[in-house]
C-alpha positions as CSV (number, residue, x, y, z in Angstrom):
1,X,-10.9,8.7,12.4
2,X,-7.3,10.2,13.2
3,X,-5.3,12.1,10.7
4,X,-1.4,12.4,9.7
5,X,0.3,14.8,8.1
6,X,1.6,13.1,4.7
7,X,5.5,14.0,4.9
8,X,6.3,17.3,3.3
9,X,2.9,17.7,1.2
10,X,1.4,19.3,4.2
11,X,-1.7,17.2,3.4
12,X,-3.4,15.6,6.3
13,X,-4.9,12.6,5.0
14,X,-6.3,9.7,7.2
15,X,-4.6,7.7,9.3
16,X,-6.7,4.6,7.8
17,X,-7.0,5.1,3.5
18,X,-8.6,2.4,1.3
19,X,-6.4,0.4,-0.8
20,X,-8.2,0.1,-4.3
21,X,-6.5,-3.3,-5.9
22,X,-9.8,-5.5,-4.9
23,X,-12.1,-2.3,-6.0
24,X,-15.1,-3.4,-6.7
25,X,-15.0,-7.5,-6.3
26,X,-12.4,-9.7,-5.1
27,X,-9.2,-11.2,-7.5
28,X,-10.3,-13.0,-9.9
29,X,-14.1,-12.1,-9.8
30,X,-15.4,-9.8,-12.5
31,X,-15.5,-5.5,-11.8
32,X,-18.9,-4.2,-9.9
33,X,-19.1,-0.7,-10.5
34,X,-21.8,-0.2,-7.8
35,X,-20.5,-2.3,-5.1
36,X,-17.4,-0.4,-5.9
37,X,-19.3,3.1,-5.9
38,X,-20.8,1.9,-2.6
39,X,-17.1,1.3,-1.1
40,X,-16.0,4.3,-1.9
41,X,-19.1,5.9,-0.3
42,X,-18.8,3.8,2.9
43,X,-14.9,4.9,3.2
44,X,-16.2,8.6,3.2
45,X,-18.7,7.7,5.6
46,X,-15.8,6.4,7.8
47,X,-13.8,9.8,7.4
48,X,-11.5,8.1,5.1
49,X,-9.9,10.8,2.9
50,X,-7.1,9.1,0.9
51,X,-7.3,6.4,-1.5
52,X,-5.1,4.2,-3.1
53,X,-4.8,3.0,-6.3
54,X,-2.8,1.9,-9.9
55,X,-3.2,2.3,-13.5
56,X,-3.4,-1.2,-13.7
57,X,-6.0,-2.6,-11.5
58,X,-8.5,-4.1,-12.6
59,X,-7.0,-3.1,-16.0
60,X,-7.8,0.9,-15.2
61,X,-11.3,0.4,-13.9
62,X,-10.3,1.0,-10.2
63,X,-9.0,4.4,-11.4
64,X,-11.9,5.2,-13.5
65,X,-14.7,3.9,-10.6
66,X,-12.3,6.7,-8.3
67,X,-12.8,9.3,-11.1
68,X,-16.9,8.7,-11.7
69,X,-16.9,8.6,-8.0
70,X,-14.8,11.9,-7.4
71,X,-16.5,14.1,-10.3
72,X,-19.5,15.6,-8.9
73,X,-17.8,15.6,-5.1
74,X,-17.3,19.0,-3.4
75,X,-14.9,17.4,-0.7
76,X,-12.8,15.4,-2.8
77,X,-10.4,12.4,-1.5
78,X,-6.6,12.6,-1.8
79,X,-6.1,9.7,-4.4
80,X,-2.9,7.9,-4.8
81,X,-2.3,6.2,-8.4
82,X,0.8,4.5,-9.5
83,X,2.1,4.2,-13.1
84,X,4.8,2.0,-15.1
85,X,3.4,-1.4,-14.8
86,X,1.8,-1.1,-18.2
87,X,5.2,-1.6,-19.1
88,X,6.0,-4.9,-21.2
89,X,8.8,-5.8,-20.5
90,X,8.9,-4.0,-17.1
91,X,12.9,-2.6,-18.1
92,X,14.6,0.2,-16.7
93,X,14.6,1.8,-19.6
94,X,11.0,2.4,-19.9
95,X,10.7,5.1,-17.8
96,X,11.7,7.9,-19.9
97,X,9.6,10.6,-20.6
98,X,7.8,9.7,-22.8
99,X,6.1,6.7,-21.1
100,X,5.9,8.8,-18.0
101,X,3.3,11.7,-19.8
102,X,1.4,9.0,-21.7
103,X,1.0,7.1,-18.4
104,X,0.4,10.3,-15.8
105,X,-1.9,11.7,-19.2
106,X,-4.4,8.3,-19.2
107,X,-4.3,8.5,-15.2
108,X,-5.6,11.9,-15.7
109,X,-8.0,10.8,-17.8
110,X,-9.2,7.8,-16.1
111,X,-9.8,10.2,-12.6
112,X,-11.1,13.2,-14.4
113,X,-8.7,15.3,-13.1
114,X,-6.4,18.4,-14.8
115,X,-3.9,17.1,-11.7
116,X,-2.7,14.1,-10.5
117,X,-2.8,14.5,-6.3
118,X,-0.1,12.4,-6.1
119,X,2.0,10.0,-8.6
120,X,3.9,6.7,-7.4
121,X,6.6,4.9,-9.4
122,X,5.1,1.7,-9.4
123,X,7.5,-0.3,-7.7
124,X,9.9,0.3,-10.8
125,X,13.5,-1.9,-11.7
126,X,16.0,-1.7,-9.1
127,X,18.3,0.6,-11.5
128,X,15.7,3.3,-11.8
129,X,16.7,4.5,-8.3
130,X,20.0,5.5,-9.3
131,X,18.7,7.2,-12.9
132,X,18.2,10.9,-11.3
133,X,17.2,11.5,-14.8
134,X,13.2,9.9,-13.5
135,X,13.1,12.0,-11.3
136,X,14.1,14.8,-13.2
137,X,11.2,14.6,-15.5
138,X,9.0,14.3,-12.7
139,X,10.2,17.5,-11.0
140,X,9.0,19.1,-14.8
141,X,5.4,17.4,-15.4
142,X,5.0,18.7,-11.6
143,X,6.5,22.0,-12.6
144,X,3.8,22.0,-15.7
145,X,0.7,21.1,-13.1
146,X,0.1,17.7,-14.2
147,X,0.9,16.0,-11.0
148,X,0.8,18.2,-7.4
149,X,2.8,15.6,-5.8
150,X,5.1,12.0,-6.4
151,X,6.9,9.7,-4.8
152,X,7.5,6.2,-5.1
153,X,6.2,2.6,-4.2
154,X,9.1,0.3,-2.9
155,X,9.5,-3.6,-3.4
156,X,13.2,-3.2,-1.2
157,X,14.4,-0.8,2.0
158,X,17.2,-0.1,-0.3
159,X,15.1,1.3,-2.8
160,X,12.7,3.1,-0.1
161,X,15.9,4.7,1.3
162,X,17.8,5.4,-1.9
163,X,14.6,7.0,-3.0
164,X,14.6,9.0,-0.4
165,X,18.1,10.9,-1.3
166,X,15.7,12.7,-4.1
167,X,14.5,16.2,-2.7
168,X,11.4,15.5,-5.0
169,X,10.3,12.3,-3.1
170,X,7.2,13.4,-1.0
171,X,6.3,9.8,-0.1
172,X,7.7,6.3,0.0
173,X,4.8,3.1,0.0
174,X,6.3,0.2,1.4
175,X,5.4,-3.7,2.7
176,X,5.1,-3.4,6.8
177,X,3.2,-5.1,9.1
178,X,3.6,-7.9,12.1
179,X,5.2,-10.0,9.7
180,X,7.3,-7.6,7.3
181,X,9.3,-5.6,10.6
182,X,12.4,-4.4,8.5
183,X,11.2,-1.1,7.6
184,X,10.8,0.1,11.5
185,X,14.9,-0.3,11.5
186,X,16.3,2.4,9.9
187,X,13.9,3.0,7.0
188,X,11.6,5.0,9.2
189,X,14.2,7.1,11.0
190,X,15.6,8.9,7.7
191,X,12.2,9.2,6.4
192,X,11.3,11.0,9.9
193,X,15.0,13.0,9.2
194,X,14.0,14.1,5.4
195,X,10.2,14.6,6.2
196,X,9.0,12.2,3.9
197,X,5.7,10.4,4.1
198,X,5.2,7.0,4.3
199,X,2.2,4.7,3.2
200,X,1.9,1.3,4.6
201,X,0.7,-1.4,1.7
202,X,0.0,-5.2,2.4
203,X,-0.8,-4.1,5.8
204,X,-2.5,-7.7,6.5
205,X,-0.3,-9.9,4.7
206,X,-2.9,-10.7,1.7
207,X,-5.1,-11.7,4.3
208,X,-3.1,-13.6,6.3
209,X,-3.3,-11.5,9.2
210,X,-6.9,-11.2,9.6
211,X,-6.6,-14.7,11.3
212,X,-9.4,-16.3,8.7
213,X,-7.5,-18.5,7.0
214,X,-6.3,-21.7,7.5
215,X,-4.5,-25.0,5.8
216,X,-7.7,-25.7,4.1
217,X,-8.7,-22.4,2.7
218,X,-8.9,-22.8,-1.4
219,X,-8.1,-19.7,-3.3
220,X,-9.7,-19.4,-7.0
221,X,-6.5,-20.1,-9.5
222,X,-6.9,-16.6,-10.6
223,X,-6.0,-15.1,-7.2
224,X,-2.3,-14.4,-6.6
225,X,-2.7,-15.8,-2.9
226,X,-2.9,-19.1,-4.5
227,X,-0.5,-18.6,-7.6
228,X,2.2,-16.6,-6.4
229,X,3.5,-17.8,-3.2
230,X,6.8,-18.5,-5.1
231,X,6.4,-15.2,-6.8
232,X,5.4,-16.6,-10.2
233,X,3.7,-13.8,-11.3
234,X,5.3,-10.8,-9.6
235,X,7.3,-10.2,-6.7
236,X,6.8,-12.8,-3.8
237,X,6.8,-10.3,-1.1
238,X,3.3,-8.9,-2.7
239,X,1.5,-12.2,-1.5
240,X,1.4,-13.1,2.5
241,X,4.4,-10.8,2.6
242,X,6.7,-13.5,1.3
243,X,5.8,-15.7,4.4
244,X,5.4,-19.5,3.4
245,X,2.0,-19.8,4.2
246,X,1.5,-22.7,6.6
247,X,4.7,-21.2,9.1
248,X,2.4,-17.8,8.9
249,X,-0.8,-19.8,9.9
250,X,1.4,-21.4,12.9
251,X,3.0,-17.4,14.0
252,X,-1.3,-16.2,13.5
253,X,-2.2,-18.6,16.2
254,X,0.3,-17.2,18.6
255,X,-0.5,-13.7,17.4
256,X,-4.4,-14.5,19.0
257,X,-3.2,-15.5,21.8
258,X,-1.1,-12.2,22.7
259,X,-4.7,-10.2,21.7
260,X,-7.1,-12.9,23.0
261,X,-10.9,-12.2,22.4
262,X,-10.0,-9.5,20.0
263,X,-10.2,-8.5,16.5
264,X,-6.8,-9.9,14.6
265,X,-7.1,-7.4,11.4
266,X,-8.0,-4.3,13.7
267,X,-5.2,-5.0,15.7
268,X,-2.8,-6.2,13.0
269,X,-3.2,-2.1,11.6
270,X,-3.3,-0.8,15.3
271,X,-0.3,-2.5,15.5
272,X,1.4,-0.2,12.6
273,X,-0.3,3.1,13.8
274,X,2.1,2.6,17.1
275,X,4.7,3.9,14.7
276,X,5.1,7.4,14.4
277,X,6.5,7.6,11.2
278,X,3.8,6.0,9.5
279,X,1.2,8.4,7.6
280,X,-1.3,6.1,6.6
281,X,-2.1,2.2,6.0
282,X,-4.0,1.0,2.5
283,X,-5.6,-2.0,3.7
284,X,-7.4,-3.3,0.6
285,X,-11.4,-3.1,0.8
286,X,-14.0,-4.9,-1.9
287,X,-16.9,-4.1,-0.6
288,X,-18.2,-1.6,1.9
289,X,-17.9,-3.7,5.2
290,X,-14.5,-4.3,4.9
291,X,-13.1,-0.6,4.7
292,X,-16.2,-0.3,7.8
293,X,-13.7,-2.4,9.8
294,X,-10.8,-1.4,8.2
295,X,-11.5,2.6,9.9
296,X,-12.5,1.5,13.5
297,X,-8.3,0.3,14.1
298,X,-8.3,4.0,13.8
299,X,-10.1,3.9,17.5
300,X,-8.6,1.6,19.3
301,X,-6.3,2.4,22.1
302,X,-2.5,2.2,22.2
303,X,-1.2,-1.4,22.4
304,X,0.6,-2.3,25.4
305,X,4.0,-2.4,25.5
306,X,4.2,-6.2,26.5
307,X,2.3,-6.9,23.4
308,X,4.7,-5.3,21.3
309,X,7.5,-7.1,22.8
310,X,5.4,-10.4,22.3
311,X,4.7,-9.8,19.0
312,X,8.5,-8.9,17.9
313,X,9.3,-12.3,19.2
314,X,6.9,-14.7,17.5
315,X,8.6,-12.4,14.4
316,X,11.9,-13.6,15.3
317,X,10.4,-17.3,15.9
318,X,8.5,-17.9,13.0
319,X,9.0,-15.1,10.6
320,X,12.3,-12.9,10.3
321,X,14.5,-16.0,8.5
322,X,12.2,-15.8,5.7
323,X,11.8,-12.5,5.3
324,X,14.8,-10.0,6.8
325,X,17.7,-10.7,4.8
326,X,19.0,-8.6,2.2
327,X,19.2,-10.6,-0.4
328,X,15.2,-11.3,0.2
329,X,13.0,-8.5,-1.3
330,X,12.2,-6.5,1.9
């Protein structure tokens, strides 16, 4: 396993970390505390340092699996938790202090920590970006030791690079992968310019880019992959990266054929690493085999640069009228 430094924190974290949505059983399955105990072992195992997770997975059990996990550790992970999705309605005007403490308080709680590693807005209302006032009483509960670090999780590249304007911001988490190229633009040059970390989510396109899938594939009802491809539920651009499904099968079976006899996933988060600006990728893991894969992308060697011209064009084929637009939540 490689490391990165995370932006400004100094912290070096791994170049592969283990998204913690699935934690413990896939969507739509009931919690396993042991398998999920044995996931979090196996990412360990891999040299995976950095986790990722919300206060709202799997209703706050995916933070309090972390903290049981964490609490008798000597070499603890760097974990990631976002917070303001227990919001109902999800409003602007929700994050004011008070919802922020009770929120960063219950993570705190749930992870058995005095301090928060790091604390993401949770992909929040496109107004909070321009209320300095969030991020004002962020700078405080960091000031007071309740958080060490914070930064935000990003539905838009307006938000990511908005966010970034705040000296606070250690860390931006945004959609990018071979179907989501937007960010690479100019996203990842001013985060190189302020120093500013930033943590790849949806790095397989809710599967899509492990090359498994295909026009038959049933998904239980439960699982967003089946009921929010027209983002009924949340934001589109959270399932298969807002690609209609059957084009993304069609651009997949070009993608195999630029990286023939190899492993599509491994290569789908190789494919991010080439990116300098990127600190590290949270593929999702449910079980311990699938963060074991998910850390060997960190050994591979550099992909060609024929392959990345190849792949930037079945993007522009297939992909980049669905997805790169403005008005489209990228």
């Amino acid at each position: 396993m490689k490391y990165r430094k995370l932006g400004k924190t100094n912290i070096n974290v791994s170049e592969i970390a283990m998204g913690c949505w699935q934690l413990g059983g896939v969507w739509g399955e009931p919690f396993n505390s042991s398998v999920a105990e044995e996931t979090l072992k196996a990412a360990q195992v891999q040299g995976i340092n950095c986790f990722d997770t919300a206060d709202v997975y799997i209703g706050g059990e995916s933070e309090r699996a972390i903290g049981r996990y964490m609490k008798n550790l000597n070499n603890k992970p760097f974990v990631i938790t976002k917070i303001g999705r227990w919001l109902n309605p999800h409003v602007a005007e929700g994050y004011n202090a008070e919802n922020l403490r009770k929120f960063i308080d219950q993570s705190r709680k749930n992870l058995q920590v005095e301090a928060l590693d790091m604390v993401l807005l949770h992909c929040p209302p496109f107004e909070v970006f321009y209320m300095p006032e969030v991020f004002e009483i962020l700078d405080k509960i960091k000031k007071e030791g309740k958080i060490r670090h914070y930064g935000v999780s990003v539905q838009k590249v307006e938000e990511a690079l908005k966010a970034i304007e705040y000296p606070g911001v250690e860390a931006v988490e945004i959609i990018f992968n071979m179907f989501r190229l937007r960010p690479a633009e100019l996203f990842f040059e001013q985060a190189k310019k302020k120093n500013v970390g930033v943590i790849v989510r949806v790095p397989l396109a809710s599967g899509l880019l492990t090359g498994k899938f295909t026009k038959q594939t049933k998904f239980g009802k439960e699982d967003h992959r089946q009921s929010n491809r027209q983002g009924e539920m949340f934001d589109r651009g959270e399932t298969f990266s807002g690609v209609d499904y059957e084009m993304g099968l069609e651009a997949v079976e070009k993608l195999k054929k630029v990286f023939p006899g190899q492993s599509l996933p491994m290569i789908a988060l190789r494919w991010i690493l080439m990116f300098d600006a990127v600190s590290t990728i949270i593929p999702g893991a449910s079980k311990p085999e699938h963060i074991i894969s998910n850390a060997k992308a960190s050994e591979l060697p550099p992909i060609s640069k024929k392959q990345m011209e190849q792949v930037e064009e079945i993007y522009n084929k297939y992909i980049k009228d669905q997805v790169h637009s403005v008005k489209y939540l990228v």
